[in-house]
mmCIF file of the N, C-alpha and C atoms, coordinates in Angstrom:
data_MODEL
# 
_entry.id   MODEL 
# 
loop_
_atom_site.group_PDB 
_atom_site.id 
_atom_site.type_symbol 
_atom_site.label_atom_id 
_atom_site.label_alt_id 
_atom_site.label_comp_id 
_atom_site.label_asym_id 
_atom_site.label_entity_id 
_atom_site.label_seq_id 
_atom_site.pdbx_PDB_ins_code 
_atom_site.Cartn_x 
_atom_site.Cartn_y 
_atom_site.Cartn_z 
_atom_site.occupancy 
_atom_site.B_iso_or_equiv 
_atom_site.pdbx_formal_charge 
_atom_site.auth_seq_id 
_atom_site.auth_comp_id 
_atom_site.auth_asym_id 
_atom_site.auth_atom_id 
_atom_site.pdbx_PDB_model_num 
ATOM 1   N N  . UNK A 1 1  ? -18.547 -19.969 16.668 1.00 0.00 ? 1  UNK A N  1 
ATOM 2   C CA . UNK A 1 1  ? -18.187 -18.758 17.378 1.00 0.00 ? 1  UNK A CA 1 
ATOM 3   C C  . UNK A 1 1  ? -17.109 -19.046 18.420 1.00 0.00 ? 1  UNK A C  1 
ATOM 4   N N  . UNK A 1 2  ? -17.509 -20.161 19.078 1.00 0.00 ? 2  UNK A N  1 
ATOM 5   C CA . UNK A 1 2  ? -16.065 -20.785 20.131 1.00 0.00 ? 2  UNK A CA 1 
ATOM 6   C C  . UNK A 1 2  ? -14.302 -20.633 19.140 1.00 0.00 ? 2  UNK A C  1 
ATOM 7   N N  . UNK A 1 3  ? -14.615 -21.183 17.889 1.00 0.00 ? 3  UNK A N  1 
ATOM 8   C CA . UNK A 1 3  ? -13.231 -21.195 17.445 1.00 0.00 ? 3  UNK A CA 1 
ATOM 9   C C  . UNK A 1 3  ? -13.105 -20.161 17.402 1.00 0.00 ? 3  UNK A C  1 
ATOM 10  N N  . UNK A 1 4  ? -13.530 -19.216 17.309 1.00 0.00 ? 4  UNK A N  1 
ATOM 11  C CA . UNK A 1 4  ? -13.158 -17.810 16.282 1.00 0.00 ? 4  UNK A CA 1 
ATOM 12  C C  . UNK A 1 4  ? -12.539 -17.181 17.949 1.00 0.00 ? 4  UNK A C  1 
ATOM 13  N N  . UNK A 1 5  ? -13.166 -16.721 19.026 1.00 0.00 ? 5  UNK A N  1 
ATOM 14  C CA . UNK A 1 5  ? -12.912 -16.163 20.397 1.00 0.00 ? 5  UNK A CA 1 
ATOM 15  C C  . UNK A 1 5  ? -11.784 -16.805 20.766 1.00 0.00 ? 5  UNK A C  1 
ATOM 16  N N  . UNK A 1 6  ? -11.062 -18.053 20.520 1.00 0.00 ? 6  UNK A N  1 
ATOM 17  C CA . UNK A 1 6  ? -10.080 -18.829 21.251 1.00 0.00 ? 6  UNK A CA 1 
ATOM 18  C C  . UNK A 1 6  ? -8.846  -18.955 20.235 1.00 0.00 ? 6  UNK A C  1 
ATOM 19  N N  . UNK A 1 7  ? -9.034  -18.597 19.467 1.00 0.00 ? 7  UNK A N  1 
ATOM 20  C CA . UNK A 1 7  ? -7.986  -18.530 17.909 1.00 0.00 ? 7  UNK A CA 1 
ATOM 21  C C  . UNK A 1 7  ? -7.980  -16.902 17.738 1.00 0.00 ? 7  UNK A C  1 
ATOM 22  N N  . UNK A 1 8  ? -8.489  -16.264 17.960 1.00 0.00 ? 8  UNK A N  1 
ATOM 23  C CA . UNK A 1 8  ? -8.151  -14.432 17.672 1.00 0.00 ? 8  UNK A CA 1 
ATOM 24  C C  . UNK A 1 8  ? -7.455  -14.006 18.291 1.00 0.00 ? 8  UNK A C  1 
ATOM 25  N N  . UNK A 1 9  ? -6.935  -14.033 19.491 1.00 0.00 ? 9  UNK A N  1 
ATOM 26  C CA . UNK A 1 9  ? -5.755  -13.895 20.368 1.00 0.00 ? 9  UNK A CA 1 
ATOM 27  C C  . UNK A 1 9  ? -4.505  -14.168 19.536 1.00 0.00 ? 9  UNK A C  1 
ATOM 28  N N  . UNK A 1 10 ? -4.089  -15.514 19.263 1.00 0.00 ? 10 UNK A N  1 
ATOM 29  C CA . UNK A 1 10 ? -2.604  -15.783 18.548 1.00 0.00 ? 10 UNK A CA 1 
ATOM 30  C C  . UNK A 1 10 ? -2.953  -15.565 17.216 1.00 0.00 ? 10 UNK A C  1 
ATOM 31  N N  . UNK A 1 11 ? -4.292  -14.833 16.374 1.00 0.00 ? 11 UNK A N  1 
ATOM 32  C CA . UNK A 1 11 ? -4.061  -14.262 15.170 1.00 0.00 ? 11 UNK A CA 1 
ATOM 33  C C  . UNK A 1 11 ? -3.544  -12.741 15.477 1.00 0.00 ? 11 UNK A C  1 
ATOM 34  N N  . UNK A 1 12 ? -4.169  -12.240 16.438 1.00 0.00 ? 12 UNK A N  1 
ATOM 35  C CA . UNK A 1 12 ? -3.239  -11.144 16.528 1.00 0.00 ? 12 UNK A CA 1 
ATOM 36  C C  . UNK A 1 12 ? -1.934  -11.037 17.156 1.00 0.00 ? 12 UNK A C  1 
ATOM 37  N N  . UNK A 1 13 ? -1.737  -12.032 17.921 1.00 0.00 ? 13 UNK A N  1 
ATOM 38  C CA . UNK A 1 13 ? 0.082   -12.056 18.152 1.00 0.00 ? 13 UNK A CA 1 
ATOM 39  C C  . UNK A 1 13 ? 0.705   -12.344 16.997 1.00 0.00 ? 13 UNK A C  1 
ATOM 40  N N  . UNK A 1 14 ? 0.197   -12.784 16.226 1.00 0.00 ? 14 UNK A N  1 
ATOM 41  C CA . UNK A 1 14 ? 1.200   -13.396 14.796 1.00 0.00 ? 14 UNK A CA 1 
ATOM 42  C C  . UNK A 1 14 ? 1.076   -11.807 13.899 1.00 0.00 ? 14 UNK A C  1 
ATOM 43  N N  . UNK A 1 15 ? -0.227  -11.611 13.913 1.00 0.00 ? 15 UNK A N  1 
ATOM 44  C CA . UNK A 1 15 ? -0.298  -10.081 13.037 1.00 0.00 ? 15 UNK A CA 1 
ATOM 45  C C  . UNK A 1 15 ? 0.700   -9.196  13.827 1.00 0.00 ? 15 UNK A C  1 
ATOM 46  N N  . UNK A 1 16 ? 0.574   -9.032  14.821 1.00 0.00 ? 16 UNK A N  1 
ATOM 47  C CA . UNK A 1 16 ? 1.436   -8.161  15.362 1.00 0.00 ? 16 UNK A CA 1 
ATOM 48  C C  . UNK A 1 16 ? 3.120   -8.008  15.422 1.00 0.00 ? 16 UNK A C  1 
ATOM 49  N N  . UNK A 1 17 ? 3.259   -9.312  15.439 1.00 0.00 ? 17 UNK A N  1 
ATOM 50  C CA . UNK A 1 17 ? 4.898   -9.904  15.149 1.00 0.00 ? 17 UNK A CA 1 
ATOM 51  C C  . UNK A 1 17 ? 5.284   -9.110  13.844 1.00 0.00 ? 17 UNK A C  1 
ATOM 52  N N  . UNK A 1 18 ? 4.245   -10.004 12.869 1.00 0.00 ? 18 UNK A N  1 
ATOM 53  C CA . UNK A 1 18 ? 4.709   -9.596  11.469 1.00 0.00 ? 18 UNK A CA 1 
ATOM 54  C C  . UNK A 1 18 ? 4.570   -8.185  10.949 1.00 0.00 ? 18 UNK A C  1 
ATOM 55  N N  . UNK A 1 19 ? 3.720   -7.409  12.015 1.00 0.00 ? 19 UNK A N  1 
ATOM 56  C CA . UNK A 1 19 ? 3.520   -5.685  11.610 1.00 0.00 ? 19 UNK A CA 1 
ATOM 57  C C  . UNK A 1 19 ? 5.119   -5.455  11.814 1.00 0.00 ? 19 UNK A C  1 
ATOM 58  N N  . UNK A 1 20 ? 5.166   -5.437  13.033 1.00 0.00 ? 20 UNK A N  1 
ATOM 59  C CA . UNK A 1 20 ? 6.184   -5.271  13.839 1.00 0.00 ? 20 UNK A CA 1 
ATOM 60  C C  . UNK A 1 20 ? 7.780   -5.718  12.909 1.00 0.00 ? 20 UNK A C  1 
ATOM 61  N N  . UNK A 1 21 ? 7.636   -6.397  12.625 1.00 0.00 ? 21 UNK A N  1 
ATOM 62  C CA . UNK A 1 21 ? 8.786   -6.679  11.758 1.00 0.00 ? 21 UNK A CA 1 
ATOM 63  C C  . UNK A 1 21 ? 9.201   -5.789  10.508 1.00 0.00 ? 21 UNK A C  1 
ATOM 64  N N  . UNK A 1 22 ? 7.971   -5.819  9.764  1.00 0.00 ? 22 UNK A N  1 
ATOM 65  C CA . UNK A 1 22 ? 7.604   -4.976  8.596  1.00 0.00 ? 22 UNK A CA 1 
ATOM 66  C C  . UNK A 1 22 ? 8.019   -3.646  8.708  1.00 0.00 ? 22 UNK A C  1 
ATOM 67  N N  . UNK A 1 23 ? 7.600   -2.736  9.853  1.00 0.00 ? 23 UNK A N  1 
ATOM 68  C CA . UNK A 1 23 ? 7.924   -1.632  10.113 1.00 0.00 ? 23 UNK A CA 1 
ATOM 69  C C  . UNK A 1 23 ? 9.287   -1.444  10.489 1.00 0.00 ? 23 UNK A C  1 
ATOM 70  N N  . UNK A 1 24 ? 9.803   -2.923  11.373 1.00 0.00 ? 24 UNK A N  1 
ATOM 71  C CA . UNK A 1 24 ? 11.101  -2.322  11.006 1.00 0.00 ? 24 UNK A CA 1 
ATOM 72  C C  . UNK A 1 24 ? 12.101  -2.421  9.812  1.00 0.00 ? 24 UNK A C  1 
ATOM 73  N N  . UNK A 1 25 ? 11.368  -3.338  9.335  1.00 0.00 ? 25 UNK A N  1 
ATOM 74  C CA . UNK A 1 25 ? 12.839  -3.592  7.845  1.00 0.00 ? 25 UNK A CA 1 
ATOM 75  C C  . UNK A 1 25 ? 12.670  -2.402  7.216  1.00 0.00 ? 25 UNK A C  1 
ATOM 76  N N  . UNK A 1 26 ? 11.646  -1.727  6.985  1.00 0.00 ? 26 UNK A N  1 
ATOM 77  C CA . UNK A 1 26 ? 11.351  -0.466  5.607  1.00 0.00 ? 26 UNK A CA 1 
ATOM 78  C C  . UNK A 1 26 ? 12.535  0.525   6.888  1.00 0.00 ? 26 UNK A C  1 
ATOM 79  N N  . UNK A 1 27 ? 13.120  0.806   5.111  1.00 0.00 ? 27 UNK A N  1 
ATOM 80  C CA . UNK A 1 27 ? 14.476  1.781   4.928  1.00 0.00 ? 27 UNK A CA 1 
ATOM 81  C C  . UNK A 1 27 ? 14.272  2.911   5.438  1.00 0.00 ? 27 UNK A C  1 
ATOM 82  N N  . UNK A 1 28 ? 14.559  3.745   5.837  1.00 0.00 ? 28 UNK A N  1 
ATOM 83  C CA . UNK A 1 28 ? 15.012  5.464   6.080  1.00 0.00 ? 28 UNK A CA 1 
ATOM 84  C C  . UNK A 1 28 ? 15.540  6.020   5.778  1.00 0.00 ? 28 UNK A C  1 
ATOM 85  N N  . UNK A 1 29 ? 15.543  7.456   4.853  1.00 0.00 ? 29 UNK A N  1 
ATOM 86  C CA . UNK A 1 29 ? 16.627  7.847   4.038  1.00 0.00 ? 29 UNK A CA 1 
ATOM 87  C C  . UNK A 1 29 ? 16.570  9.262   4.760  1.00 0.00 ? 29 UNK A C  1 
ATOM 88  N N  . UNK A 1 30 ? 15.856  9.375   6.131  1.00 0.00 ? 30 UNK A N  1 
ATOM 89  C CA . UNK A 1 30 ? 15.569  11.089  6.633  1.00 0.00 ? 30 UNK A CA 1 
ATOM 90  C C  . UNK A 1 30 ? 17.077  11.100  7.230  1.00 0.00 ? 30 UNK A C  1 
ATOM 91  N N  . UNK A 1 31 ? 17.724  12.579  7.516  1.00 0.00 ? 31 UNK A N  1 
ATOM 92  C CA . UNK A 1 31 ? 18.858  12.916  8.206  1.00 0.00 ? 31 UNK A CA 1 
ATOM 93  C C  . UNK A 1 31 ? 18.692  13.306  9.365  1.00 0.00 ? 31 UNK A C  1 
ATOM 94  N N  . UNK A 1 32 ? 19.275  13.900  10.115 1.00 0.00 ? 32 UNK A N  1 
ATOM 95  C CA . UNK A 1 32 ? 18.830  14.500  11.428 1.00 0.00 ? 32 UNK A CA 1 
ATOM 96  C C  . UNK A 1 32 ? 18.482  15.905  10.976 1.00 0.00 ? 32 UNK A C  1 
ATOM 97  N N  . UNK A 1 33 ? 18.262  16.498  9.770  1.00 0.00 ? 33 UNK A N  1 
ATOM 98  C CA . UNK A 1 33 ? 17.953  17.654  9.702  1.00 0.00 ? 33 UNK A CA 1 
ATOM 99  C C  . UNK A 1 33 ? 16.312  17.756  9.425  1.00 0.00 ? 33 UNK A C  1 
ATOM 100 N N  . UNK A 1 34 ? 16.177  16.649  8.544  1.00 0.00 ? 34 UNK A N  1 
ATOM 101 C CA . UNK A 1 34 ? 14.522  16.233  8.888  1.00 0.00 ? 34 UNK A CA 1 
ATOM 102 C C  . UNK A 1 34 ? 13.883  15.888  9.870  1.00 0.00 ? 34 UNK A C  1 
ATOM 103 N N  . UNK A 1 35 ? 14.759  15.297  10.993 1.00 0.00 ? 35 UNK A N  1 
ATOM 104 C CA . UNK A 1 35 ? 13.991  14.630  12.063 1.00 0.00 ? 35 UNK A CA 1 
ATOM 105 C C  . UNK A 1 35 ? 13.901  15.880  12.744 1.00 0.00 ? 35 UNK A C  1 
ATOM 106 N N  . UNK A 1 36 ? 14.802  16.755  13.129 1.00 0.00 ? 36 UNK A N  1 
ATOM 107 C CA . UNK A 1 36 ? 14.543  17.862  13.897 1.00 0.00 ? 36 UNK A CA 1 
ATOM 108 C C  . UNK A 1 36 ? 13.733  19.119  13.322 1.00 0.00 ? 36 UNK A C  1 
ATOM 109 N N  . UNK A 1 37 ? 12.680  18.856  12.459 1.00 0.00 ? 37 UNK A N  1 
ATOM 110 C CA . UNK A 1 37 ? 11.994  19.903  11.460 1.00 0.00 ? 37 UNK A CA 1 
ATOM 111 C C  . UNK A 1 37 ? 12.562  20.505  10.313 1.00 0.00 ? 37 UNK A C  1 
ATOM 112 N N  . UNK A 1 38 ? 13.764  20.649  10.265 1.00 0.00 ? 38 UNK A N  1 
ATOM 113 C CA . UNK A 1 38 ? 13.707  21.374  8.480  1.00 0.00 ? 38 UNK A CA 1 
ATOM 114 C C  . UNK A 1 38 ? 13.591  20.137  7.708  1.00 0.00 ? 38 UNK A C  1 
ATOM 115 N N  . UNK A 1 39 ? 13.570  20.786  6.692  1.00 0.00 ? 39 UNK A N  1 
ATOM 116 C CA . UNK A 1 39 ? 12.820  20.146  5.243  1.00 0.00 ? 39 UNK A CA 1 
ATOM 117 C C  . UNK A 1 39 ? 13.828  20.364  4.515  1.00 0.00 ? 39 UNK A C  1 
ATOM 118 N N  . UNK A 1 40 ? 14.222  18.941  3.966  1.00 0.00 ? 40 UNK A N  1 
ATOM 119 C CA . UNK A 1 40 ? 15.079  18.874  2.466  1.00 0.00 ? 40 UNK A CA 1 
ATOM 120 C C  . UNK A 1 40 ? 14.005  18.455  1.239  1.00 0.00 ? 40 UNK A C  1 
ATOM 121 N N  . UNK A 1 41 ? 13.601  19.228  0.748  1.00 0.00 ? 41 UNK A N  1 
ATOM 122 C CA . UNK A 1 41 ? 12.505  19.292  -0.533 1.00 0.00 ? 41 UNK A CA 1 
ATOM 123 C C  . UNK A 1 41 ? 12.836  18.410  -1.777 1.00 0.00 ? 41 UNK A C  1 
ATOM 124 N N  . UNK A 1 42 ? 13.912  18.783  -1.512 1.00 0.00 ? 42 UNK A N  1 
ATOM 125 C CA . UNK A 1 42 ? 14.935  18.108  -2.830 1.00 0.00 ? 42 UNK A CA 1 
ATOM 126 C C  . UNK A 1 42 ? 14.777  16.573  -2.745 1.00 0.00 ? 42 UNK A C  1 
ATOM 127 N N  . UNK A 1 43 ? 15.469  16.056  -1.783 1.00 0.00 ? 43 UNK A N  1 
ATOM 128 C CA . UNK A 1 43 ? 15.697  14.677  -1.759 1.00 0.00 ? 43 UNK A CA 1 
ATOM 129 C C  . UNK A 1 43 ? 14.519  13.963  -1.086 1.00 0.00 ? 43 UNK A C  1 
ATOM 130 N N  . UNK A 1 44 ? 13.805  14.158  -0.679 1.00 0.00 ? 44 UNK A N  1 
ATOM 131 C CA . UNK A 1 44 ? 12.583  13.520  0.230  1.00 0.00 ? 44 UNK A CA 1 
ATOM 132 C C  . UNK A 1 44 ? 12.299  12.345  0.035  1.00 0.00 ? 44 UNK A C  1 
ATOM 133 N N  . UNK A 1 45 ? 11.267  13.084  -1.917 1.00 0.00 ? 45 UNK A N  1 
ATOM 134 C CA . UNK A 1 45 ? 10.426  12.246  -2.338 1.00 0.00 ? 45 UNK A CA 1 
ATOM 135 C C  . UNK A 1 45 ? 11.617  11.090  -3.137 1.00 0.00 ? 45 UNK A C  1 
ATOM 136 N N  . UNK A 1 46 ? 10.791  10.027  -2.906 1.00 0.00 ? 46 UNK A N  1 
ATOM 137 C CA . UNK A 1 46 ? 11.861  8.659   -3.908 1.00 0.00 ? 46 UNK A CA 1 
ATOM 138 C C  . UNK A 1 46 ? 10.758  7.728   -4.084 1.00 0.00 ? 46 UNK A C  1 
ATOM 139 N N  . UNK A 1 47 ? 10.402  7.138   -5.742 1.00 0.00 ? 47 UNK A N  1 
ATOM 140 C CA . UNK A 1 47 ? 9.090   6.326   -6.052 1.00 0.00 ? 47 UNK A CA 1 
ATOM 141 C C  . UNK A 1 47 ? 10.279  4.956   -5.403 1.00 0.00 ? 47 UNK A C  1 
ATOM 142 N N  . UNK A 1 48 ? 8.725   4.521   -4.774 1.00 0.00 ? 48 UNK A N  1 
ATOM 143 C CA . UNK A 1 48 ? 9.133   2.991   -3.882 1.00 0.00 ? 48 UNK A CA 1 
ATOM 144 C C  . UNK A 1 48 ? 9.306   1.802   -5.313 1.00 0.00 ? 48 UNK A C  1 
ATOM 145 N N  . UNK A 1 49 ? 10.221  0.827   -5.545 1.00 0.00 ? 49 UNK A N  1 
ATOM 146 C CA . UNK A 1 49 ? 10.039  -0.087  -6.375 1.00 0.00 ? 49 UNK A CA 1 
ATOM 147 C C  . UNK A 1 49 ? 10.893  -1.238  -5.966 1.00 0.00 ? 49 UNK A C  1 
ATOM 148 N N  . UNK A 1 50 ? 10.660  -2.677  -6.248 1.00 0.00 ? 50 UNK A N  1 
ATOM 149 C CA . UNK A 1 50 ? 11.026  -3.619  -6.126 1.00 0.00 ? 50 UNK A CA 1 
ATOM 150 C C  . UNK A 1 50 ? 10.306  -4.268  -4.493 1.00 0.00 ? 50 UNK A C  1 
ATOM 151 N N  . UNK A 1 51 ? 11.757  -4.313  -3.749 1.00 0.00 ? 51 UNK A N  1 
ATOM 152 C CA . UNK A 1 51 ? 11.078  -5.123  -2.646 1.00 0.00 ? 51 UNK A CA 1 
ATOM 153 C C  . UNK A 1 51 ? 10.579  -4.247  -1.997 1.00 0.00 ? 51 UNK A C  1 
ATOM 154 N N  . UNK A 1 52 ? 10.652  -2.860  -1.763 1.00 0.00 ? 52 UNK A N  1 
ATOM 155 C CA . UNK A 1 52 ? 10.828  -1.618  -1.177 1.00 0.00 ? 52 UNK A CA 1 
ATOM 156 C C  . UNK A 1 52 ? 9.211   -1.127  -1.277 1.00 0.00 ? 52 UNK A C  1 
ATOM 157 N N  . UNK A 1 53 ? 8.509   -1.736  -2.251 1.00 0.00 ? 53 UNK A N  1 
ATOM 158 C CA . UNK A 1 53 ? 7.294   -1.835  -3.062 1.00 0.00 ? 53 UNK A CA 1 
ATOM 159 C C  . UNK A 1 53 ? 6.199   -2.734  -1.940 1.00 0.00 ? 53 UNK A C  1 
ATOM 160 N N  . UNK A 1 54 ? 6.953   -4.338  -2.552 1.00 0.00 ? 54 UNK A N  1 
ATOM 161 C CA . UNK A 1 54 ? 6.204   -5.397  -1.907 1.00 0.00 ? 54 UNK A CA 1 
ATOM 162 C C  . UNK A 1 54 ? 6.523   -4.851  -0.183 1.00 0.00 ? 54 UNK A C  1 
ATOM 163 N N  . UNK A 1 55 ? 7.239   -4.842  0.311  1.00 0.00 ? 55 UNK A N  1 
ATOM 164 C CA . UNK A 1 55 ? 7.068   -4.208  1.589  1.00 0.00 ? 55 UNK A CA 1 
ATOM 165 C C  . UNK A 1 55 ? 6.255   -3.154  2.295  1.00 0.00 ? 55 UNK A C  1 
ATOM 166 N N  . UNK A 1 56 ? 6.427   -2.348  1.785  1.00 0.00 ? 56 UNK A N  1 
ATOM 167 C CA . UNK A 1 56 ? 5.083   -0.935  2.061  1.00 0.00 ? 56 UNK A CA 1 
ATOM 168 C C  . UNK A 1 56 ? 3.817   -1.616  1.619  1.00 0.00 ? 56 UNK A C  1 
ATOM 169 N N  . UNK A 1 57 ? 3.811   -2.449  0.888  1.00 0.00 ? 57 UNK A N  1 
ATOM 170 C CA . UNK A 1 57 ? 2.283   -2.778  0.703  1.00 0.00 ? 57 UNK A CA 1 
ATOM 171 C C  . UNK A 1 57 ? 2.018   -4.180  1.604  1.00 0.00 ? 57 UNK A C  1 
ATOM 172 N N  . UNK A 1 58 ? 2.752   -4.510  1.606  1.00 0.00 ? 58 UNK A N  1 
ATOM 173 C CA . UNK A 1 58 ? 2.391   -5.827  3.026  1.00 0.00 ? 58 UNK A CA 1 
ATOM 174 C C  . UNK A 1 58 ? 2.319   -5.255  4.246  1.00 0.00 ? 58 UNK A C  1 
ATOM 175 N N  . UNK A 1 59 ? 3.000   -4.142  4.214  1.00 0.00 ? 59 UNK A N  1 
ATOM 176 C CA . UNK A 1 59 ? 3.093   -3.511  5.968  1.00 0.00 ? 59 UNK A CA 1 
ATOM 177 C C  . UNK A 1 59 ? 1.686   -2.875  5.814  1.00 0.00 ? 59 UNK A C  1 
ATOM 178 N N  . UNK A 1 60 ? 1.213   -2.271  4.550  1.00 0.00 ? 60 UNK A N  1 
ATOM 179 C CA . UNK A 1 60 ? -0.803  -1.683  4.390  1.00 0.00 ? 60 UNK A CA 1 
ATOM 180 C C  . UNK A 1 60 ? -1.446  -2.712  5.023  1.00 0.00 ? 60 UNK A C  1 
ATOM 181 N N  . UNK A 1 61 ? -1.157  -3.724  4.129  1.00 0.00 ? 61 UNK A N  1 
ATOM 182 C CA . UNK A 1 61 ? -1.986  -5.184  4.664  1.00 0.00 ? 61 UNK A CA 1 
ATOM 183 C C  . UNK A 1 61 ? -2.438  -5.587  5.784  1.00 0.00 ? 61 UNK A C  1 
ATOM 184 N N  . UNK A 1 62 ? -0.815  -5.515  6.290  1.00 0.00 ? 62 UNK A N  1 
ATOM 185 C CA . UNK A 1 62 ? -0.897  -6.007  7.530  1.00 0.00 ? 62 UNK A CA 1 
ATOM 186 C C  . UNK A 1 62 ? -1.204  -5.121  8.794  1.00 0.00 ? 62 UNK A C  1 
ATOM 187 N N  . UNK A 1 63 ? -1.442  -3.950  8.175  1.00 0.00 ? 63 UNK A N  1 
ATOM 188 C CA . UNK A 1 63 ? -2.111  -2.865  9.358  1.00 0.00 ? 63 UNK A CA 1 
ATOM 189 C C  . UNK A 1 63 ? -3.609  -2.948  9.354  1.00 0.00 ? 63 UNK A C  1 
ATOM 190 N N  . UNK A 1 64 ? -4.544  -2.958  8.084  1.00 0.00 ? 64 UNK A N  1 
ATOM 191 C CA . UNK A 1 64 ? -5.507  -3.307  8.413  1.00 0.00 ? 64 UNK A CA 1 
ATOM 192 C C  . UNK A 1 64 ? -5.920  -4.564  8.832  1.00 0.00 ? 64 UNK A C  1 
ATOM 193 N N  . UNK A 1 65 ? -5.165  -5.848  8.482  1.00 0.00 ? 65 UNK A N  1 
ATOM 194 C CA . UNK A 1 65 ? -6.024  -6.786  9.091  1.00 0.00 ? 65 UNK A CA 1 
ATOM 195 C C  . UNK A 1 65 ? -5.870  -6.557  10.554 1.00 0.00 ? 65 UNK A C  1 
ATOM 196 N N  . UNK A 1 66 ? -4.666  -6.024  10.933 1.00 0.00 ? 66 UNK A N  1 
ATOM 197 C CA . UNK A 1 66 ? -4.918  -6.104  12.366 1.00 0.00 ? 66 UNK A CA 1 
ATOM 198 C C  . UNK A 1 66 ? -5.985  -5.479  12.937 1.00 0.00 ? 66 UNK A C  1 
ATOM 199 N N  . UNK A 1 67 ? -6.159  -4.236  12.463 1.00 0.00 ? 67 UNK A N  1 
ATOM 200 C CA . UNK A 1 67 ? -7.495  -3.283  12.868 1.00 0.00 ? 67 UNK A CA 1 
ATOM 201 C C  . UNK A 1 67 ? -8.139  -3.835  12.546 1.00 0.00 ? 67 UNK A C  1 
ATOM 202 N N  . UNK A 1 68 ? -9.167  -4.726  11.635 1.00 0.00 ? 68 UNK A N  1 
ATOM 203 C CA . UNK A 1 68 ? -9.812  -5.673  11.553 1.00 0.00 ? 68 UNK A CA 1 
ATOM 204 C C  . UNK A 1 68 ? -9.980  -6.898  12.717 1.00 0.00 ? 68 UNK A C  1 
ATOM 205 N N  . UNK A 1 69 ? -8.957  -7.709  13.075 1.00 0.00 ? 69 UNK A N  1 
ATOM 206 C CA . UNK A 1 69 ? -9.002  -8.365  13.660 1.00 0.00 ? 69 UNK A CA 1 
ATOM 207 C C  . UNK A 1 69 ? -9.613  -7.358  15.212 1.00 0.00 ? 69 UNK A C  1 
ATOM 208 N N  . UNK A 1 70 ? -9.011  -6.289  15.600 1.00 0.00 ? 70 UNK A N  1 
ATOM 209 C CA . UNK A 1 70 ? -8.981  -5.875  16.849 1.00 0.00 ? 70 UNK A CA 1 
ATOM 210 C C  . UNK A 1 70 ? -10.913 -5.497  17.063 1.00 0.00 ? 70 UNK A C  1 
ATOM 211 N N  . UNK A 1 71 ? -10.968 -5.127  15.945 1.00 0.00 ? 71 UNK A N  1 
ATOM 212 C CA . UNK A 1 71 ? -12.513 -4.183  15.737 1.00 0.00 ? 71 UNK A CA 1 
ATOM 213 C C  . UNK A 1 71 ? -13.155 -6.094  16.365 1.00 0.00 ? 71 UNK A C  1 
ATOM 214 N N  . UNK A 1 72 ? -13.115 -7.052  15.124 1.00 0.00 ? 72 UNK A N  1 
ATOM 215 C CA . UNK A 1 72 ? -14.017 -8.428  15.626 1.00 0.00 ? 72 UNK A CA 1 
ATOM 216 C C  . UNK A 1 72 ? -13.491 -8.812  16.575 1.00 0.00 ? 72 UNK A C  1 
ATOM 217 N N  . UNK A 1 73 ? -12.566 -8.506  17.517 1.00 0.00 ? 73 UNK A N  1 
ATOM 218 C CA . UNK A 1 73 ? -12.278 -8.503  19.043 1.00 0.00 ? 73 UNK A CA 1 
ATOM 219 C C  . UNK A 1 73 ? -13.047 -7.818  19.880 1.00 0.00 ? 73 UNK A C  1 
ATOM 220 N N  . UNK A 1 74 ? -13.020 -6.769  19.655 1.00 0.00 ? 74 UNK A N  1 
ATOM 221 C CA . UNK A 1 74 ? -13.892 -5.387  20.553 1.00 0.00 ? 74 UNK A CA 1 
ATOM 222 C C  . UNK A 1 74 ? -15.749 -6.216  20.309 1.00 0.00 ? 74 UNK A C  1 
ATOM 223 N N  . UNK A 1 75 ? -15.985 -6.307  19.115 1.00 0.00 ? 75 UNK A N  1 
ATOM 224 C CA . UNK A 1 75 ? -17.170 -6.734  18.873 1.00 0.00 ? 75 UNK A CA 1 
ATOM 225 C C  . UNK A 1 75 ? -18.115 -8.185  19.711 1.00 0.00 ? 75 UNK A C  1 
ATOM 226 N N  . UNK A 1 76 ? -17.077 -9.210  19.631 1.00 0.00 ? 76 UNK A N  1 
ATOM 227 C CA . UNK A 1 76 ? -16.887 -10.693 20.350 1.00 0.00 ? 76 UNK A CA 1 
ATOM 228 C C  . UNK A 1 76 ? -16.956 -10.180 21.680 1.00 0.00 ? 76 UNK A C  1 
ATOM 229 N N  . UNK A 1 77 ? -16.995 -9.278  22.545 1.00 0.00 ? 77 UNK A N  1 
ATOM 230 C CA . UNK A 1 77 ? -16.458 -9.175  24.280 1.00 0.00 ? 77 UNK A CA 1 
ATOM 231 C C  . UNK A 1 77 ? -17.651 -8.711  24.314 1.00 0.00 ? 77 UNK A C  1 
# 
């Protein structure tokens, strides 16, 4: 139990780095006409593939382990 309380700290600085990163590399294709509320219907939707793929699903990943990690943080105190 000692390792786990003294090592969960820099697992979540490292999770957090790498969220943090993740969220920013994934692309944006909104205009300022989406950001300010209207809706382009047309162009929105686009199926994710290649790295565009492996990315959105590592950034899933890496959102729950963090909530994971944070929950056996909250739990440990």
């Amino acid at each position: 139990m000692g390792f786990i309380t003294t090592a969960l700290p820099y697992i979540q600085i490292v999770l957090s780095a790498l969220l943090i990163g993740a969220i920013l590399l994934q692309q944006t294709s909104s205009n300022a006409g989406g950001a300010l509320g209207g809706s382009d219907a047309l162009g929105s939707y686009h199926t994710r593939r290649g790295a565009e793929k492996v990315l959105f699903n590592s950034t899933v990943i890496l959102a729950i382990l963090f909530a994971i990690s944070a929950l056996v943080a909250l739990f440990l105190k």
